[in-house]
C-alpha positions, 0 to 999 in steps of 0.5 A, spaced: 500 500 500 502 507 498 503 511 502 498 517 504 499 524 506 493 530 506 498 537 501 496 544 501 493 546 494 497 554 493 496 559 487 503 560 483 501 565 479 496 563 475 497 556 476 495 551 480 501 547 484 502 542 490 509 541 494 511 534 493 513 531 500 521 528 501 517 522 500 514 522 494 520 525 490 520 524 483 527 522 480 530 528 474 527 534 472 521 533 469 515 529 469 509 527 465 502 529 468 495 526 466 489 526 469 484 519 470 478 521 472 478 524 478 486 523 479 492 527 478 497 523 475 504 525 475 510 520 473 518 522 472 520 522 465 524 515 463 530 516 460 531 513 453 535 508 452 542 509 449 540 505 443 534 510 442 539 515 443 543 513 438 538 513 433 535 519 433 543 523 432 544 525 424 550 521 421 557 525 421 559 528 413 566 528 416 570 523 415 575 521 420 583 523 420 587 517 418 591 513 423 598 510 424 597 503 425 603 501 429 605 495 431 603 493 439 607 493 445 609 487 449 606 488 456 609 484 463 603 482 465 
């Protein structure tokens, strides 16, 4: 069962806001809010993953500068 706790409504210029106790914390910086019915919903924003990242990047026109391929170094392991 969550937990429950009684919040003051407050006007923040023309908005509506609510402060959310330590408690009930949302990780990051923003949130997606919904309502159901009579319920306020807000979830934190999942982060993509670095694949959908990754998609999304536009490829690079420029090449990369070549590389002296130079021979491997003996290591005393």
């Amino acid at each position: 069962m969550f937990p429950e706790r009684h919040v003051k409504l407050f006007k923040n210029g023309r908005n509506q806001a609510v402060r959310i106790p330590r408690e009930f914390e949302l990780p990051g910086e923003d949130a997606v809010m919904r309502k159901e019915g009579d319920r306020l919903i807000i979830e934190p924003v999942k982060r993509k993953s670095l694949l959908a990242l990754l998609a999304e990047w536009e490829p690079l026109d420029e090449g990369l500068p070549e590389i002296e391929d130079l021979p491997a170094e003996d290591v005393n392991l």
